[in-house]
C-alpha positions as CSV (number, residue, x, y, z in Angstrom):
1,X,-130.3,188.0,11.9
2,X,-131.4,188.2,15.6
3,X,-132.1,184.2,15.7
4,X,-128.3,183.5,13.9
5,X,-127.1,186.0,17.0
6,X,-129.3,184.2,19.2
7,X,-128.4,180.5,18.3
8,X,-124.8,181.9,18.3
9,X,-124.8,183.2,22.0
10,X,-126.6,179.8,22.9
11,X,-123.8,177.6,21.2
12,X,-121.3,179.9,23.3
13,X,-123.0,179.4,26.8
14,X,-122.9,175.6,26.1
15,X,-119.3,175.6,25.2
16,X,-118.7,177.5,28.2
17,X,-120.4,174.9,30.4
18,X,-118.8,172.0,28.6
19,X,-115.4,174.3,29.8
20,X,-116.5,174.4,33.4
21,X,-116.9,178.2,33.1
22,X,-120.3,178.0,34.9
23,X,-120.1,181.4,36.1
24,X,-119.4,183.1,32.6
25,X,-122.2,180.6,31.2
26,X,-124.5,182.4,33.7
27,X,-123.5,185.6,33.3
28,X,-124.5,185.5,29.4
29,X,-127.5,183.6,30.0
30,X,-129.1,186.4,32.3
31,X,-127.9,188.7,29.5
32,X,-129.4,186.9,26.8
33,X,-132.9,186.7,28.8
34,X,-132.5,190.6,30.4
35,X,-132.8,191.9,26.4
36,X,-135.6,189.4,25.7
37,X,-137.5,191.1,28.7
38,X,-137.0,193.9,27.6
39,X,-138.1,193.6,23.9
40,X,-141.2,192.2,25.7
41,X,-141.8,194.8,27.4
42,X,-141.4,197.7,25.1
43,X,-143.8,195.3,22.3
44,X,-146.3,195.9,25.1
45,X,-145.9,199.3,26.6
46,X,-146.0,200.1,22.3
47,X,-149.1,198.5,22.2
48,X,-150.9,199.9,25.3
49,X,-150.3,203.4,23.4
50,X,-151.1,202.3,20.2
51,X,-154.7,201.4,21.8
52,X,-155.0,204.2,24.2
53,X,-154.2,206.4,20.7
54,X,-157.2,204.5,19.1
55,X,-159.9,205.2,21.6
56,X,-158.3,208.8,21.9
57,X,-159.4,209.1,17.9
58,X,-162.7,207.6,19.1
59,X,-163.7,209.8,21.8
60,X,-161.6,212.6,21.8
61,X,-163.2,214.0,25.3
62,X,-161.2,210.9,27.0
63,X,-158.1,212.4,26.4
64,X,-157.2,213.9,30.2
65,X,-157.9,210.3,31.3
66,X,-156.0,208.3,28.6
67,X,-152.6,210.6,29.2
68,X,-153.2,209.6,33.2
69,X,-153.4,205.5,31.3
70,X,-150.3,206.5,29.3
71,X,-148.1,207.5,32.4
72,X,-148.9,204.8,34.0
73,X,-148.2,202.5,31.3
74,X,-145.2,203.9,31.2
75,X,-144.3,203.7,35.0
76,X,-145.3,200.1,35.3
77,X,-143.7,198.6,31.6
78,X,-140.2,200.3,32.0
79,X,-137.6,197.8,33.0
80,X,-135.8,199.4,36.5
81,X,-132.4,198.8,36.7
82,X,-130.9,196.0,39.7
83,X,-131.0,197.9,43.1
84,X,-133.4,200.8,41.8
85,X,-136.8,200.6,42.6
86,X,-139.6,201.1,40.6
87,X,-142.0,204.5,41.2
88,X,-144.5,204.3,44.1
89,X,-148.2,204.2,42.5
């Protein structure tokens, strides 16, 4: 399902071109790319926890210094949105 959308949006960004609409072409190009980032990074950020949840079960006397890891995880693999900066380490 997501590679029909995703071969769909491509045909429509080429067909755009081929129309001289460069800047609509653009436009849904950075779209297209914005949600792949973003799919990236939540896959990571899940799997930083999933570990830091894992060594948790391990050594349960970690745990004051694995929800410090989680926050930051969580500070550094959330996508900002344009003009806003991220937060200060």
């Amino acid at each position: 399902m997501v590679d029909e959308a995703r071969e769909k949006t491509e045909r429509i960004i080429r067909e755009l071109q081929e129309l001289g609409r460069h800047e609509e072409a653009q436009h849904l190009e950075q779209a297209l790319a914005g949600k792949i980032e973003d799919a990236l990074l939540l896959a990571l950020r899940e799997a930083c926890q999933t570990v830091l949840t894992a060594i948790e079960a391990i050594d349960p006397n970690t745990e004051m210094l694995l929800e410090e890891l989680r926050l930051e995880i969580d500070k550094r693999l959330t996508r900002h949105p344009p003009g806003t900066p991220p937060a200060k380490p």
